[in-house]
C-alpha positions in Angstrom: 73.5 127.9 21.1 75.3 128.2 18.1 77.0 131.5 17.3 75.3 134.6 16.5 72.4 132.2 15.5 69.5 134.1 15.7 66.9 131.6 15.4 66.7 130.0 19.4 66.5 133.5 20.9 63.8 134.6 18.1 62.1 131.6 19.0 62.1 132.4 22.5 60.9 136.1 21.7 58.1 135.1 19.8 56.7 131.9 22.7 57.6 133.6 26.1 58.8 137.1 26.2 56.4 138.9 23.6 53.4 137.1 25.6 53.9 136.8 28.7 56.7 139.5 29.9 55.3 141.9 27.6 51.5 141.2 27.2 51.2 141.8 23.7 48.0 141.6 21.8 48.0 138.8 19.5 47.4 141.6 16.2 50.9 143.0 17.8 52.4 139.2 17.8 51.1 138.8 14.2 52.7 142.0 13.2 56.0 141.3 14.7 55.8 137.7 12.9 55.2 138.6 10.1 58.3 141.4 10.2 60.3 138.2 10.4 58.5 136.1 7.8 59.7 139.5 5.0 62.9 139.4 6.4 63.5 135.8 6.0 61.5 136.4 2.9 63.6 139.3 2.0 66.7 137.3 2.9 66.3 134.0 1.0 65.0 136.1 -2.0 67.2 138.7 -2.8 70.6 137.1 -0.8 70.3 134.0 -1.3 70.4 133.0 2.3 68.2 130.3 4.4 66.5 131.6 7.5 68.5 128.6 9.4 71.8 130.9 7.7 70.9 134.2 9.4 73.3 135.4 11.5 73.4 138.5 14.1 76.4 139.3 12.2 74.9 139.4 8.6 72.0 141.6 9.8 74.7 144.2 11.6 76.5 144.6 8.6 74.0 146.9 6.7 71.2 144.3 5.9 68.7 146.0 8.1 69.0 149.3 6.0 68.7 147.0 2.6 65.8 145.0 3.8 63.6 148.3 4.9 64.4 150.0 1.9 63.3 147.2 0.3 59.9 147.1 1.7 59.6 150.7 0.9 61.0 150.6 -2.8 60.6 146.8 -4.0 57.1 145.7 -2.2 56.4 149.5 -2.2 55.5 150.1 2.0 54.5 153.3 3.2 57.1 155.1 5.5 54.9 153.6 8.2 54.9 150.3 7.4 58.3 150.4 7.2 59.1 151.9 10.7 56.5 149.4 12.1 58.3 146.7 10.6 61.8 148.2 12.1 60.0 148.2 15.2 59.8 144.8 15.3 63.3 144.6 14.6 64.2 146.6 17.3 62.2 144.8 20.1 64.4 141.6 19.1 67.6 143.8 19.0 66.7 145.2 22.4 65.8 141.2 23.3 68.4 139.8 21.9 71.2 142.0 23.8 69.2 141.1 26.6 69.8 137.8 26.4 72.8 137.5 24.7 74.7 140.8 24.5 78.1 140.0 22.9 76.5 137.6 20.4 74.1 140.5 19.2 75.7 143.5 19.5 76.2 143.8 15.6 72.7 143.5 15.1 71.8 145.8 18.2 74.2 148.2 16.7 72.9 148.3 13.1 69.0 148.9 14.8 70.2 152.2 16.8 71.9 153.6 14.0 69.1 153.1 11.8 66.7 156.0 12.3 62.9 156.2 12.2 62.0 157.7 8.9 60.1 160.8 9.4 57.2 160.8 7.0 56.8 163.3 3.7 53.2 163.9 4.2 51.3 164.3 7.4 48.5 161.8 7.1 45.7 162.3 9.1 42.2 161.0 9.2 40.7 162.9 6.5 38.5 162.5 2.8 40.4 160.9 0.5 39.3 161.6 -3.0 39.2 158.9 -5.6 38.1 159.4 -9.0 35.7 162.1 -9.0 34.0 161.0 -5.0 35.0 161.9 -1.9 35.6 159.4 0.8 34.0 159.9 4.5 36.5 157.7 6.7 34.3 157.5 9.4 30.7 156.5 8.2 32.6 154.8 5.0 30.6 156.7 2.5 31.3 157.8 -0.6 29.9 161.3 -2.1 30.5 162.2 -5.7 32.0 165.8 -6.5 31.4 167.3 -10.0 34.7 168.7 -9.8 37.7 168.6 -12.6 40.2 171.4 -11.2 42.5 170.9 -8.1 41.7 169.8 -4.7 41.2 172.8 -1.9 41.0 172.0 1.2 38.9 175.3 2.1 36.3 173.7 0.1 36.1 170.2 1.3 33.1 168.9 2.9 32.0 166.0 5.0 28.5 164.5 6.1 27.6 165.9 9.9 28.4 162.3 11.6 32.1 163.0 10.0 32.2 166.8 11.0 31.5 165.5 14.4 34.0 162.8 14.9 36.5 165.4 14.3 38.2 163.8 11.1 39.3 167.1 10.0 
């Protein structure tokens, strides 16, 4: 294996550990993938590097923190999104040092000091209002509300299927 290559372990992540050590779902699989598909993306893009180029030592040296605020500022990600997609990176890290410690400590370094983002908001499964209706998340409905001031939450309502799947 060449040098802090990263591609030969990643391939071996994706075909036998994430399926059959770990027993991922194939959504979860697709998720993690598709991490790595932006960060190529995000890579070739931006740095002007090939996937084939990607070392353990470029991601160590402060490309993880570029490429997730990159999703959040350039492709515009939720905080979410982003810490799902540095989950995915951090599986590999954790893999990766597994497998080949001294080749990817740099990269296994960079993932632990790179926190989860906490998020602004607290998001939770609630009405979201979009011009002039309200949203029921869990019957998908839409009810219109004649209303031009500010949102209150004292005031919010939600149809009794809603009220009882405890949305609020």
């Amino acid at each position: 294996m060449k040098k802090g290559s990263i591609l030969p372990l990643l391939e071996g992540f994706f075909t036998d550990y994430l399926p059959s050590s770990k027993g991922v779902s194939t959504n979860t699989l697709e998720a993690y993938q598709y991490a790595f598909r932006l960060l190529f993306t995000y890579f070739s893009d931006e740095k002007c590097i090939q996937p084939d180029k990607v070392t353990f030592e470029l991601l160590g040296g402060g490309a993880v923190d570029s490429f997730l605020a990159y999703l959040e500022e350039q492709r515009h990600c939720t905080v979410k999104t982003r810490n799902l997609r540095r989950a995915a990176l951090m599986a590999f890290a954790k893999y990766a040092a597994d497998k080949d410690f001294t080749a990817s400590m740099p990269f296994y370094t960079a993932m632990v000091k790179t926190p989860k983002k906490k998020e602004t908001e607290k998001r939770f499964h609630q009405i979201f209002y979009q011009r002039g209706s309200v949203y029921h998340p869990f019957c998908a409905k839409y009810q219109y509300i004649d209303r031009t001031e500010g949102y209150n939450p004292a005031e919010r309502t939600l149809c009794n299927r809603c009220q009882g799947a405890g949305t609020l």
